[in-house]
C-alpha positions, 0 to 999 in steps of 0.5 A: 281215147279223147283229148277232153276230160275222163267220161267224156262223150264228145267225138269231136274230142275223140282221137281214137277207136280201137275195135275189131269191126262188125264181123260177118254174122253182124255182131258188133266188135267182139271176138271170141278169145282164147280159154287160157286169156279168162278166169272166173271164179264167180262164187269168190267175186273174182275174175280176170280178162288177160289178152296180148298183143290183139290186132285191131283197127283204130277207127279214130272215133266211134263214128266213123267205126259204125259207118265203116270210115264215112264219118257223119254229114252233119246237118241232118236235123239230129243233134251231132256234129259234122265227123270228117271221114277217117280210113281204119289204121291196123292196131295192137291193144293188149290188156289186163283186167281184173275183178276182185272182192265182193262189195255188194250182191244183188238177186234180179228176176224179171219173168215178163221179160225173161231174164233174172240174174246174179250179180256182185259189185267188186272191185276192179282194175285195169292195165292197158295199151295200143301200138300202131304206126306213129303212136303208142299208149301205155295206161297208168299203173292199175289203182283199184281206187280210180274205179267207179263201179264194177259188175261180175254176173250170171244171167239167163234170157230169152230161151235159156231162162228158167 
């Protein structure tokens, strides 16, 4: 979350940052959820993320998420800001995405790197909200019409293409 304009980047306008740290594997703020929290249909263009009551840490800014609460100097000859530390504060996020109605399909392949794909632009929208100790946010009513662009795909890389 920021406190400046919608797409902003700037952390020094980042107030919060809900994630589920880097777990011991090294891999970076993904969980594995439950069966029952996805639905995919992929030929129809459709599918749906539903997860409740998630505990997470809310980090205060991507910053101190990947340096694990240190913050960043500053001053170091790289082009951002000083970002004070901030120790993690336990969070509940739930959500509710879903993807739906085929705009456009498009067929990607490219043996030299391995990869090729299926993808459909679609529709999407999202409900969202957070819990923690002094705060608490509920997103606006889902509005397929506040969506810029969404993307369902199946893709193959590396030793699964073929």
């Amino acid at each position: 979350m920021y406190t400046g304009p919608v797409g902003s980047a700037d952390l020094t306008q980042q107030i919060h940052d809900y994630n589920v740290h880097i777990d011991a594997n090294d891999v970076f703020w993904m969980i594995r959820v439950g069966d029952d929290a996805v639905d995919v249909d992929f030929d129809q263009g459709r599918a749906g993320l539903r997860v409740s009551r998630l505990g997470v840490f809310d980090d205060h800014d991507a910053a101190n998420s990947l340096t694990d609460g240190l913050g960043l100097p500053g001053g170091l000859g790289f082009s951002y800001p000083q970002i004070p530390s901030v120790a993690p504060t336990r969070a509940i996020v739930s959500f509710d995405i879903e993807w739906n109605g085929i705009v456009s399909a498009a067929q990607i392949s490219n043996a030299a790197q391995r990869f090729k794909g299926s993808f459909f632009e679609t529709g999407a929208t999202i409900s969202w909200s957070a819990e923690q100790p002094g705060f608490r946010f509920q997103s606006e009513a889902p509005n397929p019409a506040r969506n810029s662009i969404s993307v369902l795909g199946r893709e193959q890389n590396g030793v699964f293409f073929g």
